[in-house]
KEBA-704215 format. One record per residue (C-alpha): residue in one letter; x, y, z. Coordinates in steps of 0.02 Angstrom, whole numbers, plus 50000, padded with zeros to 5 digits. Each point is the difference from the previous one (the first is absolute). Layout:
aXYZ ...
//
This chain:
x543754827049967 x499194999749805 x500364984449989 x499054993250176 x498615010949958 x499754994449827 x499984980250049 x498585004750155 x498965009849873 x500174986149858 x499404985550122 x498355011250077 x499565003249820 x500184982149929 x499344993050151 x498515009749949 x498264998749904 x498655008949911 x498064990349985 x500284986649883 x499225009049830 x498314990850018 x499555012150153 x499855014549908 x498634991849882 x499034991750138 x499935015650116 x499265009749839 x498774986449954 x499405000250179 x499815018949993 x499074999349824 x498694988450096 x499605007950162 x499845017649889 x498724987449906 x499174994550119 x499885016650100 x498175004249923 x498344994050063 x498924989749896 x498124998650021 x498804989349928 x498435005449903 x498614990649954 x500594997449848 x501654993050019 x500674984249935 x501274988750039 x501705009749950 x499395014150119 x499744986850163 x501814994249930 x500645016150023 x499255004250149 x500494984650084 x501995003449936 x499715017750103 x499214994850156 x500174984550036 x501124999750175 x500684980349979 x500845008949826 x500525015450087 x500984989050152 x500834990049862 x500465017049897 x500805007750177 x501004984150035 x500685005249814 x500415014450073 x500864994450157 x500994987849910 x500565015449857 x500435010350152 x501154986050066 x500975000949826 x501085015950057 x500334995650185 x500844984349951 x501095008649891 x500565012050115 x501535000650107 x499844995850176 x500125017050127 x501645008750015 x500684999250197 x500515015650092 x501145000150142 x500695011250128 x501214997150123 x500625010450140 x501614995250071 x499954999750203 x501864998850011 x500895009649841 x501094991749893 x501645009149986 x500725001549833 x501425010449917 x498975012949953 x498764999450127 x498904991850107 x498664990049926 x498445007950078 x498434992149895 x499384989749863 x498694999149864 x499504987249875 x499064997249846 x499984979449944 x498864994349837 x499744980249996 x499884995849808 x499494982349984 x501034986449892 x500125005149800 x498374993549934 x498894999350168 x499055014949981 x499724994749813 x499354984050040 x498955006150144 x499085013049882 x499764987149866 x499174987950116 x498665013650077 x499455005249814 x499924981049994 x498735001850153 x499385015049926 x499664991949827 x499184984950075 x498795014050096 x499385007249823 x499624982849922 x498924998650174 x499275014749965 x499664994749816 x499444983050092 x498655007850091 x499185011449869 x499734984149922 x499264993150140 x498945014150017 x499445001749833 x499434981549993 x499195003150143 x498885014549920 x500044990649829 x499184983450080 x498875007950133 x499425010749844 x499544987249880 x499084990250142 x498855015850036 x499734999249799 x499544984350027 x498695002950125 x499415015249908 x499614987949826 x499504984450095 x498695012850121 x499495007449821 x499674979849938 x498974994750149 x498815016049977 x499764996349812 x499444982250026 x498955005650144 x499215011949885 x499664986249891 x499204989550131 x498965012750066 x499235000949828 x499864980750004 x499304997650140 x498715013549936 x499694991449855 x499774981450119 x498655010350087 x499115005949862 x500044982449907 x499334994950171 x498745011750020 x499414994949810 x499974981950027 x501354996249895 x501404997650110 x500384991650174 x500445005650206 x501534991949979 x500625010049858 x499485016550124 x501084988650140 x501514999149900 x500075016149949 x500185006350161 x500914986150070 x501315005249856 x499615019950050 x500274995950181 x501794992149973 x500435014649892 x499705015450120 x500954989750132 x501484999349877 x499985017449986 x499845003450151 x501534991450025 x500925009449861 x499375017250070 x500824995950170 x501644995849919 x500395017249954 x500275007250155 x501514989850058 x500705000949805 x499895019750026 x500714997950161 x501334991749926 x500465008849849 x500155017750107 x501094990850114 x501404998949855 x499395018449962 x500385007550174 x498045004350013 x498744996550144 x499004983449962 x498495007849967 x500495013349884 x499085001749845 x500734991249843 x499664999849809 x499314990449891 x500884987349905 x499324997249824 x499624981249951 x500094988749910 x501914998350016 x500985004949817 x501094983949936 x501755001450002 x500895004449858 x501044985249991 x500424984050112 x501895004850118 x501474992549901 x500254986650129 x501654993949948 x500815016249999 x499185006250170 x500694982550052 x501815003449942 x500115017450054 x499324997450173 x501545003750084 x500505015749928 x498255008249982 x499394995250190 x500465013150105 x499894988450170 x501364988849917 x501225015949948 x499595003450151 x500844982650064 x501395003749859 x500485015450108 x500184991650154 x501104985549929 x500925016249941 x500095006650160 x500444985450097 x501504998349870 x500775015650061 x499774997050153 x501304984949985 x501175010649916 x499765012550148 x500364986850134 x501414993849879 x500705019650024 x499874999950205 x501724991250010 x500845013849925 x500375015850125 x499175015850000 x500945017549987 x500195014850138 x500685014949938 x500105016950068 x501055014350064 x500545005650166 x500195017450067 x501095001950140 x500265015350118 x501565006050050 x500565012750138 x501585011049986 x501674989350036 x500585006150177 x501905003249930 x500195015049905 x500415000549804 x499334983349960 x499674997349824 x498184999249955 x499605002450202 x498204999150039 x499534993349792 x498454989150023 x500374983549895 x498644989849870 x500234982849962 x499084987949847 x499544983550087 x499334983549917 x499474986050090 x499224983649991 x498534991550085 x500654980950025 x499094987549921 x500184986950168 x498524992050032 x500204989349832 x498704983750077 x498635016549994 x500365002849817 x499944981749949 x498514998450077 x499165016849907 x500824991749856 x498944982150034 x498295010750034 x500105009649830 x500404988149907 x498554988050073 x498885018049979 x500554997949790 x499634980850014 x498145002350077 x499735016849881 x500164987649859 x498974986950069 x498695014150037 x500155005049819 x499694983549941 x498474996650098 x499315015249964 x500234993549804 x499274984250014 x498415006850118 x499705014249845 x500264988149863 x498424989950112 x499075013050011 x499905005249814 x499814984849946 x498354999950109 x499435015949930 x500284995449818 x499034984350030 x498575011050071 x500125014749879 x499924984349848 x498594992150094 x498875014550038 x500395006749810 x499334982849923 x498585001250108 x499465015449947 x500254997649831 x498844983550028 x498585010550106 x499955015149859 x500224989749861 x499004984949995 x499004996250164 x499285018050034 x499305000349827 x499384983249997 x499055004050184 x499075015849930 x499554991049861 x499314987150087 x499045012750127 x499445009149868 x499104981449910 x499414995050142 x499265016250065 x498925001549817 x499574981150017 x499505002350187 x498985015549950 x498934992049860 x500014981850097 x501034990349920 x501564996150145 x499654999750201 x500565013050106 x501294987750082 x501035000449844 x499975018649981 x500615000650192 x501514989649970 x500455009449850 x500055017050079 x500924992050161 x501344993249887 x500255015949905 x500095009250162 x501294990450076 x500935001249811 x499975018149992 x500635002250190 x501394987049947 x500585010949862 x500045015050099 x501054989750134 x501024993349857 x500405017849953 x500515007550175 x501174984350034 x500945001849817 x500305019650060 x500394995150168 x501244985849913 x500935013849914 x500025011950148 x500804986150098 x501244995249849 x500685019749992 x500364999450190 x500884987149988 x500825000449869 x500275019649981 x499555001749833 x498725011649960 x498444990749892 x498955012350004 x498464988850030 x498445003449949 x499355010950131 x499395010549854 x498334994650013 x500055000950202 x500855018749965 x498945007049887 x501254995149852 x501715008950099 x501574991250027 x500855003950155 x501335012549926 x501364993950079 
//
């Protein structure tokens, strides 16, 4: 009787399984961020960019979905390592069973199915598979979002330096124009020159007109990543835009794309998964256990002095659940192992579309950097210089107006160039750290009030 009961309790308890170890970090992680993001963050008028960052991390309900299918998939961890429901039974005998000692008047049983040695193991490692691929999603989106705050950010810095632009140089043509009427009214100067100046003034308010107009759907779409109501009130960003401190490492970003994306160890996970899952299917043509005990109830034997008359009787049973249907389990075997072939396939597209689309945004953060470097180094110089000549020489009569016209158009259009130059390189390096993962801390300094994002 030892002996019988010591072989049913050794195969329930190595037919069993803990969570695989990794559960116990990911369900504390995922406690240590919804206790982080569990306070409120408002925006002042002085706020920068790290506090829209943070704000968007807390309220943003596309980050929050991806954080609670984190959850689910954590929460899937223990159920797949558990054993499946005992059975109870009860039996009542219609006609009773005569025995020796008695008649056999009822029945009652407890059965435990305990899956094939290793099942339960492999079922728990494949959800924290699941569950692992759900974080990097997580991790996935935040970046997402954050380059979504970073870029619509540095385009309303943008607008705020090239609205700032326009109304300087309209300044400045107000007071030409003043000076083309006064030349006028002295005899010195021509109607044309008047003409031209507010030809010139004309074309101006209607560009900033323009500008003014953009920043109510760049609002609008900057308090969409922040969970806020299109028209809320925003800050400020400071401009101009700070350089960065120094050009990505492209070679290594290139290299250690695949480990430092969080989409594609997100793919890694699911290759992972679908890997167990063939070694799960492998495992259905083996038999699961029943084992149990039996309680049976026994009336007193009719003929007097039996031995052990009326003694109800327990018995240890084991079973087995048949593993028949064997074209089924080739079949599961076939789908998971096509599920591992198109994981890896998945994985390597996913690769290869990345590895595109940094290569695009290095081209555009090395493009937009050399063209600001040209714009604030040489051209913008040279154009005030040249406004500045020609406004003296126009002044004491030496050039035409015409020439002083052209000069202040071109240094216009260099001075909103730079400014563009500068959003796109920040916008380039938001773009590079979503997809790549890798915090640059870009240079959203000078959009942010000179904070980094503090993450």
């Amino acid at each position: 009787m030892r002996f019988r009961s010591s072989v049913l309790l050794a195969l329930v308890v190595s037919s069993c399984a803990s969570p695989p170890s990794g559960y116990a970090e990911q369900a504390e992680v995922a406690r240590a961020r919804r206790a982080a993001a569990a306070g409120e963050t408002e925006l002042g008028a002085d706020a920068d960019l790290t506090a829209l960052l943070d704000r968007a991390r807390r309220r943003n309900a596309g980050l929050e979905a991806a954080f609670l299918r984190w959850v689910e998939a954590l929460e899937r961890v223990p159920q797949a390592t558990t054993l499946p429901p005992p059975r109870v039974t009860l039996a009542a005998y219609l006609s009773e069973i005569e025995t020796r000692v008695g008649p056999v008047q009822a029945r009652a049983g407890l059965t435990q199915p305990v899956p094939w040695f290793g099942k339960l193991d492999a079922r728990g490692e494949l959800a924290l598979h699941a569950a692992e691929e759900a974080r990097e999603h997580v991790e996935a989106a935040r970046l997402d979002l954050e380059h979504r705050v970073r870029d619509a950010w540095f385009e309303y810095a943008w607008l705020e330096q090239a609205v700032g632009i326009a109304e300087g140089h309209r300044e400045l043509l107000v007071h030409w124009e003043g000076v083309a009427q006064s030349r006028l009214a002295s005899g010195s100067g021509s109607h044309s020159d008047v003409i031209r100046a507010q030809i010139e003034l004309g074309k101006l308010e209607d560009r900033l007109l323009t500008l003014r107009d953009l920043r109510r759907p760049l609002e609008a779409r900057l308090n969409a990543a922040l969970n806020r109501a299109a028209d809320a009130p925003l800050p400020r960003p400071s401009v101009p835009l700070a350089e960065p401190a120094a050009a990505p490492y492209e070679a290594a970003l290139r290299d250690g794309l695949a480990s430092s994306s969080p989409r594609l160890r997100a793919m890694e996970h699911r290759v992972e998964a679908a890997r167990v899952a063939v070694e799960l299917a492998d495992k259905a043509f083996y038999p699961d256990f029943l084992v149990g005990a039996e309680y049976s109830l026994i009336g007193p034997a009719e003929a007097p002095g039996v031995s052990g008359s009326g003694g109800d009787a327990l018995a240890l049973t084991l079973g087995l659940e048949l593993p028949v249907w064997r074209g089924s389990y080739r079949a599961g075997q076939r789908e998971a192992e096509a599920r591992l072939r198109a994981a890896r396939k998945e994985r390597e597209e996913a690769w290869r579309a990345l590895s595109a689309e940094l290569e695009l945004a290095l081209y555009e953060f090395r493009d937009a950097d050399r063209r600001a470097a040209l714009f604030r180094g040489s051209l913008i110089p040279k154009g005030e210089e040249s406004v500045q000549t020609l406004d003296t020489a126009y002044q004491s009569g030496d050039e035409g107006f015409l020439d002083l016209i052209d000069a202040e158009r071109a240094l216009l259009e260099f001075q909103l160039q730079a400014a563009r130059a500068e959003a796109d390189r920040a916008q380039a390096l938001a773009a590079i750290e979503r997809i790549t993962g890798v915090s640059l801390k870009p240079s959203e300094a000078g959009a942010a009030t000179g904070a980094e994002d503090g993450r």
